[in-house]
N, C-alpha and C positions, 0 to 999 in steps of 0.2 A: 534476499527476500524479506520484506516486512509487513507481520502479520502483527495480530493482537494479543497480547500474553495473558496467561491464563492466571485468576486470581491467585496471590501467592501464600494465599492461605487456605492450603488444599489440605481435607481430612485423610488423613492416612488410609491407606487402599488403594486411592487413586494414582498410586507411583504410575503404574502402565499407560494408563492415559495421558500422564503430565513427560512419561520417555516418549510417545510415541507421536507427543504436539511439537517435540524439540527435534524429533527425528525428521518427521515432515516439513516444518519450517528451514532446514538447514538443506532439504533434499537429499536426503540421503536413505537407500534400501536401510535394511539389516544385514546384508552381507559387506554393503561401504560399512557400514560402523562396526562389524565385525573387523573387520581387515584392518581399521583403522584403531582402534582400543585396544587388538589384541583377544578380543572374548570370542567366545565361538556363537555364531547364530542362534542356535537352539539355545543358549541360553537367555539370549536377548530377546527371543520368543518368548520364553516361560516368562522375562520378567515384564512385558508389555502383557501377556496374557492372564497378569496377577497369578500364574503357578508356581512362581518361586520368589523370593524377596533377594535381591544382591546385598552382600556385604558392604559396607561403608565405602570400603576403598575401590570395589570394583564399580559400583557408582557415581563413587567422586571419576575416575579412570571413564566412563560411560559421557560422565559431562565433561569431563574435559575434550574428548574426542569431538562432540558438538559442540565448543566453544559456548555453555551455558553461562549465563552472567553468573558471578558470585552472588545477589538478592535471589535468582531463583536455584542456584544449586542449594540454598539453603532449604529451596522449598521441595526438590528433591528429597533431599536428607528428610526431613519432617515426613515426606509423605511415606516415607521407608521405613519410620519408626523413629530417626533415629536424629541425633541435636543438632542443632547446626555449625556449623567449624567455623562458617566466614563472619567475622562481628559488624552486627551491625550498627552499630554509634552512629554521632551524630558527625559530620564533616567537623565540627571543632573540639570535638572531644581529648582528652590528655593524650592518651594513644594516638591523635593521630596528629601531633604537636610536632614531629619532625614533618609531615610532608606539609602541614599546612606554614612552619615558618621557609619552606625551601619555597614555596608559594610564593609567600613573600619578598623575601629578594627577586625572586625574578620579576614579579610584577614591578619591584621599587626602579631595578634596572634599566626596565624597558621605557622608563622616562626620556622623555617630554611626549611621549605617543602613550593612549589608550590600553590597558591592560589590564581585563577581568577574570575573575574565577566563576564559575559557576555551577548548580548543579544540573542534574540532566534534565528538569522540570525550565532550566536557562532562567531560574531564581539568580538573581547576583547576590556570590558570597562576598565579594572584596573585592576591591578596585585600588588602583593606583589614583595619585593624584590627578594624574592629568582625564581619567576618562571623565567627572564630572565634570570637570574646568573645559574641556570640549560641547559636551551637550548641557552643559550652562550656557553654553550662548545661544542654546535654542529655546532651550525648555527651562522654566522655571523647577529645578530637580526639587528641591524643597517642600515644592507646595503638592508634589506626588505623595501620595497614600495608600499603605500596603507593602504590601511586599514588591521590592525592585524587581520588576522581571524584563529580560532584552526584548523578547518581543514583544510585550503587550508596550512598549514603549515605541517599538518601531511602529506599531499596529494603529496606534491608537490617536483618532486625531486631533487629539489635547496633549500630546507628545511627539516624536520628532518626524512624524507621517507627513504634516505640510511642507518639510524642511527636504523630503526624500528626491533626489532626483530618480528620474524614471519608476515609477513607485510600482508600476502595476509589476515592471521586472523584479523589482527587489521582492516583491510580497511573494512572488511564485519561488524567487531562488533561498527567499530564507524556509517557506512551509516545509519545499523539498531539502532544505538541511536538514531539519527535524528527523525527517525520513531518514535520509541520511548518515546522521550522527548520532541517534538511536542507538542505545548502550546493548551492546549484542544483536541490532540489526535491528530487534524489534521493538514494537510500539507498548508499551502499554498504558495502565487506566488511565494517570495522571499526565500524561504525553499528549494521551488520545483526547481529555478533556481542555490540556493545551488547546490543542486545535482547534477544537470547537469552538472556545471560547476567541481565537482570532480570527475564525473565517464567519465568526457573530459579527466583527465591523463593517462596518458600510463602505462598499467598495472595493471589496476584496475579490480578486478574478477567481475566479470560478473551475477554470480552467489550468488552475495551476499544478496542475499533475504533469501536464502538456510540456515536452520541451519546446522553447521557442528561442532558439539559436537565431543568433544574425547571420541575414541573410550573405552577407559580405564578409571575407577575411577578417579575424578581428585583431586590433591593434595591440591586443593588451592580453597577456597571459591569462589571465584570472579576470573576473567580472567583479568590477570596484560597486564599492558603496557609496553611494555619491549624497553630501549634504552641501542645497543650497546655502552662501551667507553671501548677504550683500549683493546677489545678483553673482555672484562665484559660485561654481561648485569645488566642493574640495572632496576625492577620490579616495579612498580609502582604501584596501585586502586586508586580510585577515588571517591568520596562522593560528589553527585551535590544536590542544598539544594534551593529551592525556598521561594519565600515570602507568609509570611500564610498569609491569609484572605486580600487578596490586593481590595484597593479602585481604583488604577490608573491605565491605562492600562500599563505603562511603568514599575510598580511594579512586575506586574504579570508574564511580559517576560523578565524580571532578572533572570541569574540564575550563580550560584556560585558553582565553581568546587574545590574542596580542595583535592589535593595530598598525598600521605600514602605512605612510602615504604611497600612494599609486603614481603619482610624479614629484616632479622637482617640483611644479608652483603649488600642490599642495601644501609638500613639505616646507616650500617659505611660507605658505600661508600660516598652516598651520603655527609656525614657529611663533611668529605675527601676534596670532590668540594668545600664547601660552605667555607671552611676554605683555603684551596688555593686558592679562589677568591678572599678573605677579606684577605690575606698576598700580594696579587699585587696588590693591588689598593694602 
């Protein structure tokens, strides 16, 4: 289920109402999350009823049973009285120097194909070689301003939107990744203003909450991402890859997109690119 998450800068008191938005969103009684944390109902009553305040650990213990993000178990804890455990830094901060160089190799590895980091906002932290050396042959990447973001780059039709095959498909199957891939299932502010801000371009379906499965057996595992060159399309999939068992919150909203050609003439194609770019330079 994906709902809209509650500001995460709640004034203390309002713990019951911030358990009992995570209780709801997840679908669960208070006798499932009893059963499931171990606590007895009557407790989890008083603490939704603001008559009792739980202890650090049996709330940390309460959000774990709901799968709460690490950003808002912090807002848990705050609203409980009490500091926050999970840090939240910035994605390149010192502390987070081992996962962001393990990052690294594996984006370096996954050469000559596309390979991004990003945060859960799909801001690009870092890229491999080859992913601008691909959408250089579309888009002049350079003369973009701001902050790099995937979608507004897919979106946008001064970016690789003309270049999209079947677009009106792609624009519905990337919204619903969003949904999708939503850190803890759910949406919030800065996700939510994502949105808005690309179902603001011109031409964008309407209708893309809608599943619109082909009609006909399909040929192909997974739904490619297709960019015209030359009167070619060349077919893309995607493999996005999060961090197991994160302690930070800036760990957790990393996530890492690696690129696949979807056939063999992509992959000669492709090949083709990467090698008349490395003959002009």
């Amino acid at each position: 289920m994906n709902a809209t998450r509650p500001d995460p800068k709640v004034p203390p008191g309002e713990l019951g109402s911030l358990l009992r938005y995570w209780r709801d969103v997840r679908g669960v009684s208070q006798l499932d999350l009893s059963l499931e944390a171990g606590i007895s109902q009557r407790q989890i009553s008083f603490i939704e009823s603001g008559r009792s305040v739980p202890g650090r650990d049996t709330l940390l213990t309460l959000a774990q049973a709901l799968d709460v993000p690490l950003r808002e178990r912090n807002a848990l804890l705050l609203a409980a009285g009490y500091a926050p455990v999970y840090s939240e830094v910035p994605w390149n901060a010192q502390e987070m120097h081992s996962v962001v160089r393990g990052l690294e190799r594996v984006i370096r590895q996954h050469e000559p194909f596309p390979a991004i980091v990003m945060d859960r906002h799909w801001n690009v932290l870092m890229t491999n070689d080859a992913a601008p050396r691909l959408f250089g042959h579309f888009v002049d990447m350079a003369a973009r301003e701001g902050k790099r973001n995937m979608l507004h780059l897919m979106f946008d039709p001064q970016g690789m939107r003309p270049f999209l095959a079947d677009w009106e498909s792609v624009a519905r199957s990337l919204l619903q990744r969003v949904y999708r891939e939503s850190v803890g299932g759910v949406i919030d502010d800065g996700t939510r203003s994502l949105l808005d801000e690309l179902l603001a371009y011109p031409g964008v379906p309407r209708d893309w909450r809608v599943h619109h499965g082909p009609g006909a057996t399909p040929t192909m595992p997974v739904i490619p991402l297709g960019f015209v060159h030359e009167g070619q399309v060349l077919r893309y999939f995607s493999m996005v890859t999060s961090i197991g068992t994160p302690q930070h919150v800036a760990a957790q909203e990393l996530r890492l997109e690696s690129m696949f050609p979807a056939d063999d003439a992509t992959e000669a194609r492709h090949q083709a690119l990467m090698a008349a770019h490395a003959k002009a330079r």
